[in-house]
C-alpha positions in Angstrom: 82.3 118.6 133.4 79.6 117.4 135.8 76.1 117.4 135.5 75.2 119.2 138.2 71.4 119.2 139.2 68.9 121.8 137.6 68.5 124.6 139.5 64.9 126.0 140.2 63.0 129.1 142.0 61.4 129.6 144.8 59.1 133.1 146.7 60.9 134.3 149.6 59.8 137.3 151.4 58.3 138.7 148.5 61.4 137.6 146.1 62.2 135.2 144.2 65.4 132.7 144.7 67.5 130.4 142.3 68.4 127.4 144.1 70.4 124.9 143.3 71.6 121.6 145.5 75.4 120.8 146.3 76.4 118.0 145.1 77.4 115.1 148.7 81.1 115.1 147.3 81.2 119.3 147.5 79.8 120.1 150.5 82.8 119.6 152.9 83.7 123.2 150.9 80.2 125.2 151.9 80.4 124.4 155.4 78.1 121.3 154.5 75.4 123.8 153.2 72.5 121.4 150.8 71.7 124.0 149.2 73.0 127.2 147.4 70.6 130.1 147.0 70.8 133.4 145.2 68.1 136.1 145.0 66.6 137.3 141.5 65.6 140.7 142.3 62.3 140.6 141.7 58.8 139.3 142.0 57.9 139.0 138.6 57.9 135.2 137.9 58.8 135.9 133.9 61.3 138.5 135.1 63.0 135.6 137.7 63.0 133.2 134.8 64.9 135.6 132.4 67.3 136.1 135.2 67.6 132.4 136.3 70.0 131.6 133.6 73.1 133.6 134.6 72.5 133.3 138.1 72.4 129.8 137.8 75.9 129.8 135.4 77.6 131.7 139.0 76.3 129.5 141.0 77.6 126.2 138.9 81.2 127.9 138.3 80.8 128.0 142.2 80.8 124.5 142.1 83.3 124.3 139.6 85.9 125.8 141.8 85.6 123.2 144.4 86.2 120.8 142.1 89.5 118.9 142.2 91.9 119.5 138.6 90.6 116.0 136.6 94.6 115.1 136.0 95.1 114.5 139.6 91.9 112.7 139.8 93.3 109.9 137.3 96.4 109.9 138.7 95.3 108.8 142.0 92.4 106.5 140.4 95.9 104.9 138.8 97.8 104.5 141.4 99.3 108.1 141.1 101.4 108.2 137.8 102.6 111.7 138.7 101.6 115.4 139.3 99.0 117.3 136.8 101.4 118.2 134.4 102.8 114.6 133.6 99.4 113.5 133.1 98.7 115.9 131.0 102.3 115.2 129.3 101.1 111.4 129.0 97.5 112.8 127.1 99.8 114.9 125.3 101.6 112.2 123.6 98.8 109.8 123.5 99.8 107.7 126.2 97.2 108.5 129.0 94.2 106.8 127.2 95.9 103.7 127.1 97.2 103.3 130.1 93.8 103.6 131.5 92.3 101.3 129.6 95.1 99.0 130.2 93.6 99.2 134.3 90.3 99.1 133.4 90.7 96.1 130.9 92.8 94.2 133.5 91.0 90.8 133.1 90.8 87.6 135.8 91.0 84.0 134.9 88.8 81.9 132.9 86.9 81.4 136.1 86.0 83.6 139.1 89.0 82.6 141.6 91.0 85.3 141.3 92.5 88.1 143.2 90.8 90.1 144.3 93.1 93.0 143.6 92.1 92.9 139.6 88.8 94.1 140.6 90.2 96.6 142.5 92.1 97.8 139.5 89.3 97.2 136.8 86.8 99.4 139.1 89.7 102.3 139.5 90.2 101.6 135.8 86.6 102.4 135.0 86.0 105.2 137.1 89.6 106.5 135.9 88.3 106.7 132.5 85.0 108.3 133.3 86.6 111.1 134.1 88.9 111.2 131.3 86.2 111.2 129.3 84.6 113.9 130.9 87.8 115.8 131.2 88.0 115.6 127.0 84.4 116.3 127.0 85.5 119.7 127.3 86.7 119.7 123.5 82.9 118.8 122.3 83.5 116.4 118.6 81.3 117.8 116.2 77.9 116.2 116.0 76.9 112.9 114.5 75.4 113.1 111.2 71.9 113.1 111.3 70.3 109.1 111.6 73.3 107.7 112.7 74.4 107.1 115.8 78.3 106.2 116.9 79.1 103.2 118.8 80.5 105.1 122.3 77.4 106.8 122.5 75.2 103.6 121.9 77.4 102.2 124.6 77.1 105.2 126.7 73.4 105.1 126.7 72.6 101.4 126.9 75.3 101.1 130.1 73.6 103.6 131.7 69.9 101.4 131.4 71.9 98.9 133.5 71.0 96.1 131.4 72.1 93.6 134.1 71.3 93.1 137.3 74.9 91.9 139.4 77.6 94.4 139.5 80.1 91.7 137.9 78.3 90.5 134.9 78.0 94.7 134.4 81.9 95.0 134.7 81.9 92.4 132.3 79.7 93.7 130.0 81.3 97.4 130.1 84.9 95.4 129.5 83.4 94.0 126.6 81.7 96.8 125.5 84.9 98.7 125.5 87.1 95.5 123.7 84.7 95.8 120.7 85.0 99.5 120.8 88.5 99.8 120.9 89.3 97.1 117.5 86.6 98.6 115.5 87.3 102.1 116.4 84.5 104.7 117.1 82.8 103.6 114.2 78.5 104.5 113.4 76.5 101.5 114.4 75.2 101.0 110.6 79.5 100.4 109.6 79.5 97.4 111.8 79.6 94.9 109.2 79.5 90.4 109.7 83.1 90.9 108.1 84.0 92.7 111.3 82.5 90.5 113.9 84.2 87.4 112.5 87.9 89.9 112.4 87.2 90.5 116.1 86.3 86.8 116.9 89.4 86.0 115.7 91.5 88.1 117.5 90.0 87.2 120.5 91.1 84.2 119.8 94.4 84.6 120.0 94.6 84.5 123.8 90.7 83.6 124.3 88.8 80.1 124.8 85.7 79.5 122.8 83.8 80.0 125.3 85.0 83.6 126.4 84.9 84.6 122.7 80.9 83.6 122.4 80.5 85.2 126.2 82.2 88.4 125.2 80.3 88.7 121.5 77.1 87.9 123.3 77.3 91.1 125.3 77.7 93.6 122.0 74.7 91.4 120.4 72.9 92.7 123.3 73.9 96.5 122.8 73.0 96.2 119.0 69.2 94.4 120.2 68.9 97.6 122.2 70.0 99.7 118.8 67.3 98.0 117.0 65.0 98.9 119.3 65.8 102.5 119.8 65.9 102.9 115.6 69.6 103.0 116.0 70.0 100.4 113.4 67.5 98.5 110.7 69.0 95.6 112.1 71.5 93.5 114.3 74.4 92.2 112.5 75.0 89.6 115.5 71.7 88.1 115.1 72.1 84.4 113.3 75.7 85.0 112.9 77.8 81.2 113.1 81.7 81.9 114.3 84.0 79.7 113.1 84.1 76.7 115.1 87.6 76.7 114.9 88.4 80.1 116.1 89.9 80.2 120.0 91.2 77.8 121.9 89.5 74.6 123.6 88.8 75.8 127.4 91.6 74.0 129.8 90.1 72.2 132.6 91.1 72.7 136.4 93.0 69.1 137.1 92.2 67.4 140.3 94.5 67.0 143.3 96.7 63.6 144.1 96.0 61.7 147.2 99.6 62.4 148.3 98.7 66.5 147.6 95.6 66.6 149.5 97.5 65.0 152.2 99.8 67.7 152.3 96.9 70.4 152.2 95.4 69.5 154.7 98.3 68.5 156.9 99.3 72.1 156.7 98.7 74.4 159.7 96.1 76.8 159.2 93.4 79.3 160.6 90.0 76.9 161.8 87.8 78.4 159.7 89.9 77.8 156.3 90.6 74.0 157.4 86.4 73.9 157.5 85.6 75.4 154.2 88.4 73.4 152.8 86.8 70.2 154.8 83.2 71.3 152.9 84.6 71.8 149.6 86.8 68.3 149.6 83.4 65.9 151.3 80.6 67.8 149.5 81.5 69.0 146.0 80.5 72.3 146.4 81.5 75.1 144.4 83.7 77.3 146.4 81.2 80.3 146.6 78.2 78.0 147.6 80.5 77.0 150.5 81.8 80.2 151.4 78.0 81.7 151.9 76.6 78.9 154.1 75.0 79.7 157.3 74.1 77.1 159.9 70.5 77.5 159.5 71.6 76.1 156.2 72.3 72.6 158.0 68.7 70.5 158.3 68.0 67.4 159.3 65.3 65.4 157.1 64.5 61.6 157.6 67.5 61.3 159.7 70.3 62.9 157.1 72.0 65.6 157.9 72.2 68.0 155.3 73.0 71.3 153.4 70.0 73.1 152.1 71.0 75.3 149.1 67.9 75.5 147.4 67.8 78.7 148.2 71.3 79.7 148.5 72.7 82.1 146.0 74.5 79.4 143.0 75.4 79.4 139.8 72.1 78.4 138.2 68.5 77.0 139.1 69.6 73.5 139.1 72.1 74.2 141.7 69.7 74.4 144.4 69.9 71.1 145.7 70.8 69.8 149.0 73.7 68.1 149.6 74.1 65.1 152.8 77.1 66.1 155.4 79.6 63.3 155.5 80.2 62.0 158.8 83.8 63.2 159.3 82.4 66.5 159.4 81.3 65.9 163.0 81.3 69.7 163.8 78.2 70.1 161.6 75.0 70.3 163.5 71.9 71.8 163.5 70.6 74.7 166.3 73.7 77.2 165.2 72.8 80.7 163.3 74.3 83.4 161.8 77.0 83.1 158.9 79.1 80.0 158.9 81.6 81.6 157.8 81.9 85.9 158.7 85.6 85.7 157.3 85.1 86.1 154.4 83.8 89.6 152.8 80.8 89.9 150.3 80.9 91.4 147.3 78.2 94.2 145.5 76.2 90.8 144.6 76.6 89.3 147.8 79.3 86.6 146.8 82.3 86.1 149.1 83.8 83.8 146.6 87.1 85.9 146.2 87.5 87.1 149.3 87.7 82.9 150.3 89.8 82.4 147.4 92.0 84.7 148.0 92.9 83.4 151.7 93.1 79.4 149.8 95.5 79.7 147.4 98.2 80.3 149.3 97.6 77.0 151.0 97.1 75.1 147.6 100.4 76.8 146.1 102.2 75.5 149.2 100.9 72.1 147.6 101.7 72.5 144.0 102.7 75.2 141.1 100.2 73.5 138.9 98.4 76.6 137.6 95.4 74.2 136.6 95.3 72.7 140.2 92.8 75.2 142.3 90.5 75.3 144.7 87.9 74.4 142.6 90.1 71.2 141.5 88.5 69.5 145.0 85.2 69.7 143.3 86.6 67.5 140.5 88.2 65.4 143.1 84.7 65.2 145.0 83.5 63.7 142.0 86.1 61.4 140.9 85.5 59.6 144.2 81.7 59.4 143.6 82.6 57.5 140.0 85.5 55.5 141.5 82.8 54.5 144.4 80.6 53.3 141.4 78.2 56.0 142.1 75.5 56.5 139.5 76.1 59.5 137.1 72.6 60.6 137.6 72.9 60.6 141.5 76.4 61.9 141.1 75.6 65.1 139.4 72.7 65.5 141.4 74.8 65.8 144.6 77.2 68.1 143.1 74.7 70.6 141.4 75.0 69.2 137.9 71.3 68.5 137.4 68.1 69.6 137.3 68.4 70.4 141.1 65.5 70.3 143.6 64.2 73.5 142.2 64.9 73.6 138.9 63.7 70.1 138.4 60.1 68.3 140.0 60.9 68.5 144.2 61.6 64.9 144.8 62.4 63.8 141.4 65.7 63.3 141.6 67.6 60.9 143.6 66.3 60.6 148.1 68.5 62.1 150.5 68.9 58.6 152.1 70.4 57.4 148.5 73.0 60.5 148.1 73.8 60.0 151.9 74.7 56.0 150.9 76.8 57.2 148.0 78.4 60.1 150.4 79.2 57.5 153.1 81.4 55.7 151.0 83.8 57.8 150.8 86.8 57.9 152.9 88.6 61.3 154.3 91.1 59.6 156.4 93.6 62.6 155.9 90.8 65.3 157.3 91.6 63.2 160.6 95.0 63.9 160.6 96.8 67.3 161.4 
């Protein structure tokens, strides 16, 4: 059931009210009224708060009427799986509870290019089981033994803190959150054992890289720091814990592009705006976000290079804030412009348009190639196989591509000039940008 606000009292003409605020979602069904209000009886402040109580309990059932029947709730969050009583049909046989976790677990790639409809389906999936769980709520479990506390309700509280700040490293948390809670079972924090973490590790690992498996285990170390702190537990079972370095597999690396592929991407027709980012990505080495987000006041000129200034773009880390020279070919890149560079694309909760622009390039790229490890980020790696191939120093190579300390991160200036990135820039050729 919902928590609906308190209700409180207030003198009217000598009487005494219970109010209580309408929920936004309800009050299409009290002719958009804020505010309910119900008369005590009575002047007598102890009187009114004897009498609050039951007023209050009409005025929530109220509420409660309005309310549409949980069941069809989830069934629309799913996609509608059917009327009321087959969900209830599906709970019945202890199907429903899976199937919803199923949507809400619904995981992308190894990295963020993905589409976007999985995190239309992991936020349905979330919100699906929110309700399911307040639906069953309705059945209350009996209560924790004293001093212990059970691991949905550790997770319960410490999601709702909103331990981090962008909306997708929260769904990831929550999605790992709720991995670990469904192997180990709702189990009290104090039963989660080293045994267990290393069982867990290794069935992640039998579709996970290394590198997901220590991201994902990361996240319940977290919860159990915040059980330490709250007295939950003595102590955290994650903390110096060593996973087998064998457990998982080695992370697969996106494989650049051939010369004879990126001739046929970019000999394909397509919209002006795509063939631009696509020209960014391919002479810069930007990641596909950093692109995606520029805006023409981004473009500077400094010492007679022409530039990107992302050292105070939203990136991946501190030492990505760097700027990067614009190659010549990209003759359409000037100075005195404003506004985004590129409004096509949608932003996110975090303000990243990375899948919206991902989602409009891939079907370009698989009009290339099948290769599932060939991507749009695979003209990053191209970017800097050219650098290397140029004989471009590592040290001005990673600099250029955000793989450094950055301008930020690092001492401003310590790095590599703008005139010696533009040299290593210029020497690379694009002939197949010039024809279409």
């Amino acid at each position: 059931m919902t928590e609906y606000p308190a209700t409180s009292l207030a003198l009217n003409k000598g009487k005494y009210y219970v109010l209580l605020t309408v929920p936004t979602e309800l009050r299409q069904y009290f002719n958009n009224r804020k505010q309910l209000k119900r008369s005590t009886g009575t002047n007598d402040l102890r009187d009114a708060k004897r009498r609050q109580h039951g007023i209050a309990s009409d005025l929530y059932a109220q509420l409660d009427k309005c309310k549409p029947d949980f069941r069809d709730v989830i069934s629309d969050l799913l996609g509608w799986i059917g009327d009321a009583d087959e969900v209830q049909r599906m709970d019945d046989a202890g199907d429903l509870e899976g199937l919803i976790q199923y949507h809400k677990n619904l995981e992308e790639g190894e990295e963020a290019e993905n589409d976007l409809a999985t995190e239309v389906v992991n936020e349905n999936g979330a919100k699906a089981l929110e309700v399911y769980r307040k639906w069953k709520a309705k059945q209350a479990p009996a209560p924790v033994e004293s001093g212990a506390v059970l691991l949905s309700v550790a997770t319960r509280e410490y999601l709702a803190n909103n331990p981090y700040g962008p909306a997708k490293t929260m769904r990831d948390c929550e999605l790992s959150l709720s991995q670990f809670l469904e192997f180990t079972g709702d189990v009290v924090l104090d039963d989660v054992t080293a045994v267990i973490v290393h069982q867990y590790a290794d069935h992640l690992g039998e579709t996970k890289s290394r590198k997901t498996i220590a991201k994902k285990i990361s996240y319940v170390k977290r919860l159990f720091d915040h059980g330490v702190r709250k007295g939950w537990v003595p102590f955290n079972v994650f903390a110096g814990l060593v996973l087998d370095r064998k457990v998982g597999r080695a992370k697969e690396s996106y494989i650049p592009f051939t010369n004879d592929e990126l001739k046929k991407l970019f000999g394909q027709e397509m919209a002006p705006h795509l063939r631009s980012l696509l020209s960014i990505l391919i002479t810069s080495g930007m990641r596909l976000d950093e692109a995606a987000l520029l805006n023409w006041e981004d473009v500077k000129v400094d010492q007679s290079v022409t530039y990107f200034d992302l050292t105070n773009a939203i990136v991946k880390n501190r030492g990505s804030q760097r700027r990067v020279p614009v190659h010549p070919v990209l003759s359409w890149v000037t100075t005195g412009k404003t506004g985004q560079m590129f409004p096509q694309f949608t932003r996110d909760k975090d303000g990243k348009a990375q899948a919206s622009a991902s989602k409009a390039l891939m079907p370009l790229i698989r009009k290339v190639t099948d290769e599932r490890k060939k991507v749009v980020h695979s003209l990053r790696g191209n970017f800097k196989d050219m650098l290397r191939d140029a004989g471009v120093s590592k040290e001005v190579n990673d600099f250029i591509t955000g793989h450094a300390s950055g301008d930020v991160a690092g001492n401003y200036g310590a790095g590599p000039s703008l005139s010696v990135r533009k040299e290593a820039v210029e020497q690379l050729g694009f002939e197949f940008l010039l024809v279409n």
